[in-house]
C-alpha positions in Angstrom: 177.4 126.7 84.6 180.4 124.3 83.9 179.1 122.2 86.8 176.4 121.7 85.4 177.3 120.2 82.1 179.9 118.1 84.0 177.0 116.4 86.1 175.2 115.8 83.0 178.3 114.3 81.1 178.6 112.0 84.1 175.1 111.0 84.2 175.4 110.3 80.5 178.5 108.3 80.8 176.8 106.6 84.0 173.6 105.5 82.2 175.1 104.9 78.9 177.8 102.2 81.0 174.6 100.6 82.9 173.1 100.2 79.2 176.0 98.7 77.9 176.8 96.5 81.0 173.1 95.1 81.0 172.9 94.4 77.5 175.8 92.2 77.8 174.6 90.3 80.1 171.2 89.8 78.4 173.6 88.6 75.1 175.5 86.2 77.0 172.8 84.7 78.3 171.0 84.4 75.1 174.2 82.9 73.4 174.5 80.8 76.2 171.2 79.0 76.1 171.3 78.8 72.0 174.3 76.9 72.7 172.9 74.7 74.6 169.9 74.2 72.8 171.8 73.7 69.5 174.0 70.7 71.5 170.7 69.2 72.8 169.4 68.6 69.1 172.8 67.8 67.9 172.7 65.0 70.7 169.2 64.2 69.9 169.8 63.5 66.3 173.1 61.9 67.1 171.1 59.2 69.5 168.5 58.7 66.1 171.0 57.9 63.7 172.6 55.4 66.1 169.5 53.9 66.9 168.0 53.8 63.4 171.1 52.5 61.9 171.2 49.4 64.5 168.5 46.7 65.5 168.3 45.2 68.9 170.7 42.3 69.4 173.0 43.8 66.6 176.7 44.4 67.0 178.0 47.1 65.5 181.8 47.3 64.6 183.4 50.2 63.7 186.1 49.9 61.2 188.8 53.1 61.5 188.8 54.9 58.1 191.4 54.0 55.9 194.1 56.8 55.3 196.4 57.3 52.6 199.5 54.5 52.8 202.8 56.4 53.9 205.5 55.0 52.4 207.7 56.3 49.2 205.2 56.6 46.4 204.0 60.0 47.2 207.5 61.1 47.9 209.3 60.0 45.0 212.0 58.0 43.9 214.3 57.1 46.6 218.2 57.0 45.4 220.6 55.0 47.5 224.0 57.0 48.2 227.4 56.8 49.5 229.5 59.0 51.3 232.7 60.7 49.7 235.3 61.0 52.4 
C-alpha cells in the first residue's frame, strides 16, 4: 500500500520537474527573441535619426557635452595655511 503512494509521489515529482524544466526553456526563448527584437528597432530608429538629421555631403561634428568646471567654486573657499612646528 505504501508503495504505491511512493510511485505516485515520484511520478508527480517526475512530471511536475519535466513541467517546470520545459517551461523554462520555452521563457528563455521567448525573452531571448524579445530581446533581440527590441535591439533591432532600437537600431532601426537609431539609423533614422542619423540619417534624417544629416544630408548627403554633410559633415557632422560632434561636440562632447560640456560638464560642470571643476575647480574651487563648488568646494568653497580655499584658506592658505602654515605649519606649527
Amino acid at each position: 500500500m505504501i508503495t504505491i503512494y511512493i510511485m505516485a509521489f515520484l511520478r508527480f515529482i517526475l512530471i511536475f520537474s519535466l513541467v517546470i524544466y520545459i517551461l523554462r526553456m520555452i521563457t528563455v526563448f521567448i525573452f531571448r527573441r524579445y530581446v533581440k527584437k527590441v535591439q533591432k528597432q532600437f537600431e532601426q530608429q537609431q539609423t533614422y535619426n542619423q540619417h534624417q538629421n544629416s544630408k548627403e555631403g554633410d559633415i557632422l561634428i560632434q561636440k562632447p557635452s560640456q560638464s560642470k568646471k571643476r575647480g574651487f567654486e563648488d568646494k568653497g573657499e580655499y584658506i592658505d595655511y602654515e605649519e606649527i612646528k
